[in-house]
C-alpha positions in Angstrom: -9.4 7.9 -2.8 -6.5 8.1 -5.2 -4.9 4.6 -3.2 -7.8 3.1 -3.7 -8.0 3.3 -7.1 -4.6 3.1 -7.8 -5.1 -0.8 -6.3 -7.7 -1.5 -8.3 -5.7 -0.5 -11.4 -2.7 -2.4 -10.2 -4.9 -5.4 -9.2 -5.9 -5.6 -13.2 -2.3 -6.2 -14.0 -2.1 -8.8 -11.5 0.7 -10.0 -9.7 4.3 -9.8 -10.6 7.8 -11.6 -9.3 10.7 -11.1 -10.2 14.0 -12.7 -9.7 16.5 -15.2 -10.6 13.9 -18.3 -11.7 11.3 -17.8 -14.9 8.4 -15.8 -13.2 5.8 -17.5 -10.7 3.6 -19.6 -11.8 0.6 -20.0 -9.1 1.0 -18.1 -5.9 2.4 -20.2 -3.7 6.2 -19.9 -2.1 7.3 -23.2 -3.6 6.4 -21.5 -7.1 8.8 -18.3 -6.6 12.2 -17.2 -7.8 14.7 -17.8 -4.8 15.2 -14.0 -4.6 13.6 -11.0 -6.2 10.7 -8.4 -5.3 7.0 -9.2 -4.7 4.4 -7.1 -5.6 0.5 -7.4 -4.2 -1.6 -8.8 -6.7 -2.5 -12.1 -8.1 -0.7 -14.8 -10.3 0.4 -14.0 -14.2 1.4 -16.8 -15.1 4.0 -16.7 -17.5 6.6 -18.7 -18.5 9.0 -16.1 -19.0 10.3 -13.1 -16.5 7.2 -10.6 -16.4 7.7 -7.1 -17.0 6.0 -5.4 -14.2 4.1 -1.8 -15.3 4.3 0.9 -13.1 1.1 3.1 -13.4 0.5 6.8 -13.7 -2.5 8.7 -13.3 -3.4 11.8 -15.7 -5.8 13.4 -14.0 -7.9 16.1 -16.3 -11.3 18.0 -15.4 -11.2 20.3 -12.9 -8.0 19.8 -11.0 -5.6 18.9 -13.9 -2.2 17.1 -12.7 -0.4 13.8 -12.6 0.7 11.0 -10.0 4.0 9.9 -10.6 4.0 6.3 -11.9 5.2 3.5 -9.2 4.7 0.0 -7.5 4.6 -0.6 -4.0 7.3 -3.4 -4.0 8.7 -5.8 -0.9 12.1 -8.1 -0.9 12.4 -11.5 0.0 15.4 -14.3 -0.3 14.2 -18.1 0.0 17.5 -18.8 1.3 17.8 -15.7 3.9 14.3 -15.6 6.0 13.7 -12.3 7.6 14.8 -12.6 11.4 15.8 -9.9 14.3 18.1 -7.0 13.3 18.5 -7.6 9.6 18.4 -5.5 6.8 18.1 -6.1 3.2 20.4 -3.4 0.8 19.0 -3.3 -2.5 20.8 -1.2 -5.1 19.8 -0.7 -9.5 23.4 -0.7 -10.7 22.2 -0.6 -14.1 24.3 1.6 -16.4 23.6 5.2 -16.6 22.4 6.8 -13.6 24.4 9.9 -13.0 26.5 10.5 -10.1 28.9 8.0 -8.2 26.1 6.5 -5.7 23.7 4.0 -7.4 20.0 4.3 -6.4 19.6 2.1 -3.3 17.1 1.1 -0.5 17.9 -0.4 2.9 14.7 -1.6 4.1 13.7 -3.8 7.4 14.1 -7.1 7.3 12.5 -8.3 10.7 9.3 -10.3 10.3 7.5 -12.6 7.9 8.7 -13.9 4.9 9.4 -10.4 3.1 11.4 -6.7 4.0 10.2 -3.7 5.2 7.7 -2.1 1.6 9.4 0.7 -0.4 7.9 2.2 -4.2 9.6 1.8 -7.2 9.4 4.9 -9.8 11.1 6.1 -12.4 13.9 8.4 -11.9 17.8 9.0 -11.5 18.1 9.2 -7.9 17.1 7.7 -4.4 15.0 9.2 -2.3 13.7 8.4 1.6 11.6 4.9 0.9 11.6 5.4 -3.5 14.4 3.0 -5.3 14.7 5.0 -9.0 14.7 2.7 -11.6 14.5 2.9 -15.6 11.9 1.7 -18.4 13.1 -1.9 -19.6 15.8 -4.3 -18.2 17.0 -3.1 -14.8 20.4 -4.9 -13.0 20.2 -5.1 -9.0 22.6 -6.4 -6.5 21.4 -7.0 -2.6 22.7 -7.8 0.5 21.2 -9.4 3.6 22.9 -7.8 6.1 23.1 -8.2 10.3 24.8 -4.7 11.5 28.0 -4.6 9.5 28.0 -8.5 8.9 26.6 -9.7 5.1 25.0 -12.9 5.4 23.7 -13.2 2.2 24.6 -11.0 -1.4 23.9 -11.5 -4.8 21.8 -9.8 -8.0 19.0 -10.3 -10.2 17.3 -8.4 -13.1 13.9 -7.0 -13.1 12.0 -5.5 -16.4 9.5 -2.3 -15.6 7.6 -0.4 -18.6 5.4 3.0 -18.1 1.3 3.1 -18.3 -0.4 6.1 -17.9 -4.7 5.9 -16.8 -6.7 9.0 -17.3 -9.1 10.1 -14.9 -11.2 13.1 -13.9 -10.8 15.0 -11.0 -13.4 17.5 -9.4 -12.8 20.3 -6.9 -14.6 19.5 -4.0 -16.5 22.5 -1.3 -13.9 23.2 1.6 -15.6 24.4 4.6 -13.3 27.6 5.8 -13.7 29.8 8.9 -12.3 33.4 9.2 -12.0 34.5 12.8 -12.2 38.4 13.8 -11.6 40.0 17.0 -14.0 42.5 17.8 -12.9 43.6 21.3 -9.8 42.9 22.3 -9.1 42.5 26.4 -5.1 43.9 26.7 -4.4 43.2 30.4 -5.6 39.4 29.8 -3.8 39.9 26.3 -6.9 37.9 24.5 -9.8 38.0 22.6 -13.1 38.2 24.6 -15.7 38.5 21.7 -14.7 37.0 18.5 -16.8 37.1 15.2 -16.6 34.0 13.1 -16.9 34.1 9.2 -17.8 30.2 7.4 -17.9 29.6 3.8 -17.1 27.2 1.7 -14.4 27.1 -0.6 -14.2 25.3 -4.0 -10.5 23.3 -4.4 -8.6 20.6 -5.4 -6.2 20.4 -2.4 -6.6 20.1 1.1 
């Protein structure tokens, strides 16, 4: 339930591209920056590079708690396609993170017209499919890669702000069993008359 309306919050800010070119215009190919990241939604329109909000959840109520802000995200080039046993290397070398390695993704980049999805959040460090980035004007330099061969490299900026959506959150009734053994069979080392216990159990988790 929380995807779901984490798309419908995503789909009111609409659709977001960014790259080299001023942002899209309508949503068709011939309307994109040659290189950048595409995120699902519809067309914004600008005239200007948008700044795409990655969006939060506060959750109060019952179960009190917070979803960490991000954007499901995909990579493309206009000049690279996506074709058999590429990858695409995306790394935020904006100034700042700590450490020597710069957040980085290396996402597929096999099929259609974009790579393999990852999430952008907020943060200092990268993580499994998550590429950290900051609030405001992020620097990113990418490589289309074939094993150890680069076919394609080259950077772009992208701008990303924070919004946080309340919501409420109810416990829902767990249904729970409790299993006793009454008598106990030790040469067939098993239970041969077992009492069950149900209830229900009020919780946010699983």
């Amino acid at each position: 339930m929380k995807t779901t309306f984490l798309k419908k919050v995503l789909g009111l800010f609409g659709f977001a591209v960014i790259g080299l070119m001023v942002a899209v215009t309508s949503g068709y190919a011939q309307d994109l920056p040659m290189v950048g990241f595409l995120f699902s939604g519809r067309s914004v329109g600008n005239t200007g590079q948008a700044t795409v909000p990655l969006v939060g959840i506060r959750y109060t109520g019952e179960c009190p708690g917070e979803q960490v802000a991000s954007a499901r995200s995909r990579f493309y080039s206009k000049t690279t396609r996506p074709a058999p046993e590429l990858r695409a290397v995306i790394r935020n070398v904006t100034f700042g993170f700590p450490g020597e390695t710069k957040p980085f993704t290396d996402r597929e980049y096999f099929n259609g017209d974009v790579s393999e999805d990852f999430d952008i959040r907020f943060g200092d460090e990268h993580k499994g499919r998550f590429l950290a980035v900051r609030p405001g004007e992020n620097q990113f330099e990418y490589e289309i890669k074939r094993g150890n061969q680069v076919l394609e490299s080259g950077g772009f900026t992208a701008s990303f702000e924070e919004r946080t959506i309340e919501q409420n959150r109810s416990a829902r009734n767990v249904w729970r069993e409790k299993k006793y053994c009454r008598r106990y069979d030790k040469k067939k080392k098993r239970c041969i008359d077992e009492d069950v216990h149900g209830y229900y159990e009020r919780t946010c988790g699983q």
